[in-house]
SEMI-816980 format. One record per residue (C-alpha): x, y, z; residue in three letters. Coordinates in steps of 0.05 Angstrom, whole numbers. Layout:
N
       X       Y       Z  res
       X       Y       Z  ALA
...
***
This chain:
377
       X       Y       Z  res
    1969    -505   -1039  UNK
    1950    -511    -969  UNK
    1930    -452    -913  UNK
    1997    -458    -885  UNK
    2023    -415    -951  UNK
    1977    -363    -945  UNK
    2004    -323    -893  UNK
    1958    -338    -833  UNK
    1987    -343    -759  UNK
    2004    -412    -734  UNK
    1941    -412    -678  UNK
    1895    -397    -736  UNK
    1929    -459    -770  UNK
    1917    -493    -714  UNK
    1851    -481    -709  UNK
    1835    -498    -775  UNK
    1861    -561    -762  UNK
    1823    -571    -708  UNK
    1756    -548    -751  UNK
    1774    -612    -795  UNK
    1787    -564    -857  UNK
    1844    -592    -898  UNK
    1853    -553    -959  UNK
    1830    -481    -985  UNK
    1779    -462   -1034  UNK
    1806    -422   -1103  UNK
    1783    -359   -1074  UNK
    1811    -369   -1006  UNK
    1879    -377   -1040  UNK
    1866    -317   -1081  UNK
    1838    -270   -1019  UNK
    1865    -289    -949  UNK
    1929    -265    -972  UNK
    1913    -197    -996  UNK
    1865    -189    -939  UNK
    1924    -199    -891  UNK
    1957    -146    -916  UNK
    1895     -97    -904  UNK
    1886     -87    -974  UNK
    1810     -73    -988  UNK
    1784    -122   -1033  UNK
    1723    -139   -1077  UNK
    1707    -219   -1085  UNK
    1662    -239   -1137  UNK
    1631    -302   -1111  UNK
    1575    -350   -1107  UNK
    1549    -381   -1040  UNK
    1590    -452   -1032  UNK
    1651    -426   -1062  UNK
    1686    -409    -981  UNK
    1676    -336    -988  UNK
    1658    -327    -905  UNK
    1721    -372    -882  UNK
    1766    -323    -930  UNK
    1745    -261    -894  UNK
    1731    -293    -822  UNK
    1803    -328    -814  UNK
    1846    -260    -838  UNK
    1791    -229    -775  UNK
    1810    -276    -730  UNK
    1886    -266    -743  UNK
    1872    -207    -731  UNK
    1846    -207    -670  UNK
    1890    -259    -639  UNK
    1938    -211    -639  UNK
    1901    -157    -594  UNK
    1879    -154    -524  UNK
    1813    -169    -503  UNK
    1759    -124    -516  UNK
    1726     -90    -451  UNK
    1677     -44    -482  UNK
    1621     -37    -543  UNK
    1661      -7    -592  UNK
    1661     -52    -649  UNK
    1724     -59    -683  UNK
    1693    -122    -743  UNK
    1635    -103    -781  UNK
    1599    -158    -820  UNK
    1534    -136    -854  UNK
    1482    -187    -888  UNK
    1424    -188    -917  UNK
    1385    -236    -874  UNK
    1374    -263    -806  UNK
    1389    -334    -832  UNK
    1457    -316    -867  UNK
    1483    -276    -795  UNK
    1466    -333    -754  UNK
    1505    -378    -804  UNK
    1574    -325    -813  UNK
    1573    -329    -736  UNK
    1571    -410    -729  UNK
    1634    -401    -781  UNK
    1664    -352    -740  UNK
    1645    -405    -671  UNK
    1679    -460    -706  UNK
    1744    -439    -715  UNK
    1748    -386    -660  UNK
    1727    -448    -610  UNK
    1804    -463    -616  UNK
    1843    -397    -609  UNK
    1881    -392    -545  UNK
    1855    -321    -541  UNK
    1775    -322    -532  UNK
    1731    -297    -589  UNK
    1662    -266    -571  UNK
    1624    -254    -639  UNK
    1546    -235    -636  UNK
    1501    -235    -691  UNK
    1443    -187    -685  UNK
    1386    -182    -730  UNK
    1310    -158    -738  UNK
    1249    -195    -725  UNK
    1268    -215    -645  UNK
    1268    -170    -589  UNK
    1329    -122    -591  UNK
    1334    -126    -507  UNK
    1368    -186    -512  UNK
    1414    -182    -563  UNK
    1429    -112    -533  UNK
    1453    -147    -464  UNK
    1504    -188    -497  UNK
    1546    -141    -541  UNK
    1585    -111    -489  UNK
    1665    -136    -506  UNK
    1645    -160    -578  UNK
    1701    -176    -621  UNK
    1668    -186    -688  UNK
    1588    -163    -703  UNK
    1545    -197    -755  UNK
    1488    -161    -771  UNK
    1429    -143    -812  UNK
    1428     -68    -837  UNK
    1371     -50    -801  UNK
    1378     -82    -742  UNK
    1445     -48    -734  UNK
    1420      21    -742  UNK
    1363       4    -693  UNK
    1425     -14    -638  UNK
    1465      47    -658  UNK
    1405      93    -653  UNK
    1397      76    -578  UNK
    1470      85    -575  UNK
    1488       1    -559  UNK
    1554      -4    -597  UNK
    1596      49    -616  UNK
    1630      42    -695  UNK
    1683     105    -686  UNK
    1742      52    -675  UNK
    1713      10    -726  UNK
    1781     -26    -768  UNK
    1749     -78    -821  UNK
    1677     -66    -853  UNK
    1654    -130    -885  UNK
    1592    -126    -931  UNK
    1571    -204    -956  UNK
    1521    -204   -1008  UNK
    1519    -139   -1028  UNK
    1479    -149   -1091  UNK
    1419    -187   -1049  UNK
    1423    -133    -988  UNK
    1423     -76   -1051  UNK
    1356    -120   -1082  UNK
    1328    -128   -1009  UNK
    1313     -50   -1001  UNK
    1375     -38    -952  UNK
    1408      20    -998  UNK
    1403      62    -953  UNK
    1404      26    -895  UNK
    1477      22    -921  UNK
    1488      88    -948  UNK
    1472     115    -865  UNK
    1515      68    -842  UNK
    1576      85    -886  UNK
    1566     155    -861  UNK
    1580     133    -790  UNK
    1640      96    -804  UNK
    1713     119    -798  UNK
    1750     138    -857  UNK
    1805      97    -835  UNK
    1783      28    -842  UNK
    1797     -39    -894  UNK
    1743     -61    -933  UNK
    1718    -121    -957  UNK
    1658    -132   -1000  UNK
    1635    -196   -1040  UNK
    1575    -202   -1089  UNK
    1552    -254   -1132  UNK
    1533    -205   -1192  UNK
    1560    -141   -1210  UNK
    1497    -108   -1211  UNK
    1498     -27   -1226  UNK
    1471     -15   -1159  UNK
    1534     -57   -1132  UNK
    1587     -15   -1179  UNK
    1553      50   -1145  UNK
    1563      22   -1079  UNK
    1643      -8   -1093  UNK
    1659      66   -1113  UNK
    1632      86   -1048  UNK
    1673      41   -1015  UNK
    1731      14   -1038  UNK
    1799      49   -1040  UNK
    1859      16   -1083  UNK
    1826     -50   -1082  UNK
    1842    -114   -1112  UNK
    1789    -158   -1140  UNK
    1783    -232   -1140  UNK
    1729    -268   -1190  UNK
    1707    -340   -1181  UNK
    1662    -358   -1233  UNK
    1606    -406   -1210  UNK
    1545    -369   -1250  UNK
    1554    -404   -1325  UNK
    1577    -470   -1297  UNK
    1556    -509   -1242  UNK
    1599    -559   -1193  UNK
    1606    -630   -1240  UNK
    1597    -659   -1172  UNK
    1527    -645   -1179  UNK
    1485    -704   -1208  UNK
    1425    -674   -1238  UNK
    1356    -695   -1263  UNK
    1295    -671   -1292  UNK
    1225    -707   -1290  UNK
    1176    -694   -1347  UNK
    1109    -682   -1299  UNK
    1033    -659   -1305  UNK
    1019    -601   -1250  UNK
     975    -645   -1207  UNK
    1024    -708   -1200  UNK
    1081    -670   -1182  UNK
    1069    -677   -1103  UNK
    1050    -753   -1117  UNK
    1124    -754   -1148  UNK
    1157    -732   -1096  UNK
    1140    -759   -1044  UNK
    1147    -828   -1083  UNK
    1221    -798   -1102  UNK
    1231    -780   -1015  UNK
    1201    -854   -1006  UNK
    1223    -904   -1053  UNK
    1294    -868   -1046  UNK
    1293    -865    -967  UNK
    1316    -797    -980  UNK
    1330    -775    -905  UNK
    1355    -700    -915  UNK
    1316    -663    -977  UNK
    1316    -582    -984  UNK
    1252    -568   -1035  UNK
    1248    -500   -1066  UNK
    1175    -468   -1087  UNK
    1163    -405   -1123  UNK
    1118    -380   -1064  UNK
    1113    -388    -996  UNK
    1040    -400   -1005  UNK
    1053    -461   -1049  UNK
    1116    -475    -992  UNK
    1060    -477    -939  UNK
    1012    -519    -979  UNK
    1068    -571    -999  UNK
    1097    -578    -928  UNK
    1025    -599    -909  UNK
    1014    -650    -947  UNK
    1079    -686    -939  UNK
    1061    -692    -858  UNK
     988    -715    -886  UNK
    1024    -767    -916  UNK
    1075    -791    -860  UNK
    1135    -747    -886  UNK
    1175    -699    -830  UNK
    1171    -630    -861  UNK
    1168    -548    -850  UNK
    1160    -500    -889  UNK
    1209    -449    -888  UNK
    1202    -377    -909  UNK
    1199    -304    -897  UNK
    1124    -299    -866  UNK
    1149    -355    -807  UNK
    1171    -322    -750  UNK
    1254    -316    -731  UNK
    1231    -371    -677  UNK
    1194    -417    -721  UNK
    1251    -410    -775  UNK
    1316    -425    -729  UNK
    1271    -473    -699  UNK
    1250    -517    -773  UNK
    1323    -506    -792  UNK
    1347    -529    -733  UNK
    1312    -593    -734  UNK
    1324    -601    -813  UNK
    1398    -606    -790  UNK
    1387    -655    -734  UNK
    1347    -705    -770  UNK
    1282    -682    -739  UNK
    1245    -673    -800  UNK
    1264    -705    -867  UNK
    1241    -643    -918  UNK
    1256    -574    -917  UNK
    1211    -527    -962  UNK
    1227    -467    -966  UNK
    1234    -399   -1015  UNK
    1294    -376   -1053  UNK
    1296    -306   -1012  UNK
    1295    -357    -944  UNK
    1330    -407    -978  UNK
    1401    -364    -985  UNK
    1406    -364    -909  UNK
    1408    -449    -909  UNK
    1477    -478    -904  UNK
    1489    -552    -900  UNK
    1560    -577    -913  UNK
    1535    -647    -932  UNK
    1469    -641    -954  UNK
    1452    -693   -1009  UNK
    1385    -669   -1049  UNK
    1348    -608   -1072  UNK
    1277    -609   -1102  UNK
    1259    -556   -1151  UNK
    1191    -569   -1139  UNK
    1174    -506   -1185  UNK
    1234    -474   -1226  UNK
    1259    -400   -1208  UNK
    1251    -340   -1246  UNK
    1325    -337   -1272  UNK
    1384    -385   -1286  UNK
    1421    -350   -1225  UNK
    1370    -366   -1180  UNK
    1376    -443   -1205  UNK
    1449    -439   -1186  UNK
    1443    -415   -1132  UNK
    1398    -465   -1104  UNK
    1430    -522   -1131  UNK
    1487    -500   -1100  UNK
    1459    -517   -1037  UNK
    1479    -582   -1048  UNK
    1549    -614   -1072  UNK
    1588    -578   -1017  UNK
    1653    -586    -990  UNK
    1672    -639   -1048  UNK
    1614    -680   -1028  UNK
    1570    -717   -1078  UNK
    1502    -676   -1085  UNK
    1435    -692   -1130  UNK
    1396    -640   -1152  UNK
    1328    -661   -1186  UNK
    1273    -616   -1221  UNK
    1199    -620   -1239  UNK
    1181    -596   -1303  UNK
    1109    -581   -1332  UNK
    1111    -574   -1406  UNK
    1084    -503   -1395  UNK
    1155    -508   -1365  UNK
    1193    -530   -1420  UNK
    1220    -455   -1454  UNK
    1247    -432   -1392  UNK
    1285    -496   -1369  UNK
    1315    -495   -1438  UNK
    1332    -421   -1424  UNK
    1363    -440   -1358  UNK
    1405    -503   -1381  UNK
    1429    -463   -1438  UNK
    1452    -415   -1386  UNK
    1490    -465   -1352  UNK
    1522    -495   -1409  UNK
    1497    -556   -1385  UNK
    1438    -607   -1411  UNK
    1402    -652   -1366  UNK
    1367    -707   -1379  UNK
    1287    -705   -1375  UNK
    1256    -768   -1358  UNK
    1172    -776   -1362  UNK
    1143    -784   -1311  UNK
    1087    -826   -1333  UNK
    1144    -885   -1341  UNK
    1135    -881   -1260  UNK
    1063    -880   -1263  UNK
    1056    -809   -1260  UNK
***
């Protein structure tokens, strides 16, 4: 099947062919459809699987089809659960809206950066992104208006429920029309996220993509077999013996992210660190350069971690493993996108050994360990 059967206007057909996408993901051929017909709708879905293009194309046929907007009433509501996700739903929403014959002004506002700023450009917004507190903060001094609001869209909801936004949420629901479709998508389904779909969804249809027991086959992983105090020796042999150019390394703290970033640039490797004590600045700043080449390694947290996406990015590190199996898909997941080959490659201590069992188990998938001390480690 192609987007051309899924009931989307010919200048949003256009402009996906113009955004070089050629063919939809499972749950874009399940959603966009249902969507179109302004049926609320509740996706269960992982990051990677094309969950933002299925809500932000139906949008943007949407609005295609409407004059252009003169004032700050928002009519498209997307809420997330961080500053790095926003800015990334927006770029989506940039990419294909680029190439509408009827211009697209999307914002994405979010905590953590003077609200002045983001306040001066919101006037004639089509479609909002935006954090939950953030948003109240703009209501509260009265810089959008939601009373016309015509499609809520709540991405995430299980990590903006685990984040401490309930009710963030629950005060924004209660300054919403009644009158309105709905659209929420969640990788779990959480209690706290049941509570919340009974809030908000009316005669909805749901749409399950299961990425959580089995990840992408594209994915080439690998395990190394490692003492504590050689695992930074191993990778940066791994980043230089490889020439790896473009690596995303997850730690379990953003202490231990700080301390590993430093000693790759002691030893001639281009990296950040990346996580929630950086400021917004220093963030879209490392991330920014991470894309364009700037600096080789990436080393972030998980919680930081969910806001990076790179369509072709070829490695991820577990430098130390994740509390849970979902939080190893997930980050593998950042990798192996958009049919693209992807390697993911772990560190294992034996004190390390139950819980990777636990986790492969989980993923109904076994990966090879290799010992280190075969490299000289």
């Amino acid at each position: 099947m192609d987007f051309s059967q899924l009931g989307l206007s010919n200048d949003i057909l256009v402009s996906i062919k113009n955004a070089n996408y050629e063919k939809p993901y499972p749950i874009q051929v399940k959603a966009i459809p249902i969507i179109l017909k302004k049926r609320d709708i509740l996706g269960i879905a992982q990051t990677g699987s094309g969950k933002t293009a299925t809500y932000v194309l139906p949008l943007l046929d949407f609005i295609s089809k409407t004059p252009v907007s003169k004032n700050r009433n928002i009519a498209h509501l997307i809420i997330v659960p961080t500053r790095e996700l926003a800015i990334q739903v927006e770029e989506v929403i940039r990419s294909f809206g680029n190439f509408l014959p009827r211009k697209i002004k999307s914002a994405a506002v979010f905590g953590g950066v003077s609200i002045n700023p983001q306040m001066m450009k919101l006037n004639g917004t089509d479609i909002l992104v935006a954090t939950p507190g953030r948003l109240l903060d703009l209501l509260s001094k009265n810089a959008i208006s939601l009373h016309e609001l015509q499609t809520l869209v709540l991405d995430e909801a299980d990590k903006v429920l685990n984040l401490g936004f309930k009710e963030e949420v629950d005060e924004i629901l209660t300054r919403l029309p009644t009158k309105r479709l709905n659209i929420l998508f969640s990788a779990t389904m959480e209690p706290s996220v049941e509570v919340l779909i009974q809030k908000l969804l009316k005669n909805y249809e749901k749409i399950e993509i299961d990425r959580i027991e089995l990840t992408p086959e594209i994915i080439h992983q690998t395990a190394y077999l490692v003492d504590s105090d050689k695992k930074g020796p191993l990778l940066r042999h791994l980043i230089l013996e490889n020439n790896w150019e473009q690596v995303l390394v997850f730690t379990a703290s953003k202490r231990s992210a700080d301390n590993l970033a430093t000693k790759l640039v002691k030893h001639g490797i281009k990296a950040a660190a990346f996580h929630g004590d950086k400021s917004q600045g220093g963030r879209t700043e490392a991330l920014k350069q991470f894309k364009g080449g700037k600096i080789n390694v990436l080393v972030a947290t998980d919680l930081a971690g969910r806001g990076i996406d790179i369509k072709l990015l070829p490695y991820v590190v577990n430098f130390e493993l994740p509390r849970s199996p979902k939080d190893y898909i997930h980050r593998i997941g950042r990798t192996g996108r958009a049919e693209a080959e992807g390697h993911a490659i772990s560190l294992i201590t034996e004190d390390d050994k139950a819980h990777w069992k636990v986790i492969q188990k989980k993923m109904k998938r076994w990966v090879e360990l290799i010992d280190a001390k075969n490299l000289g480690f």
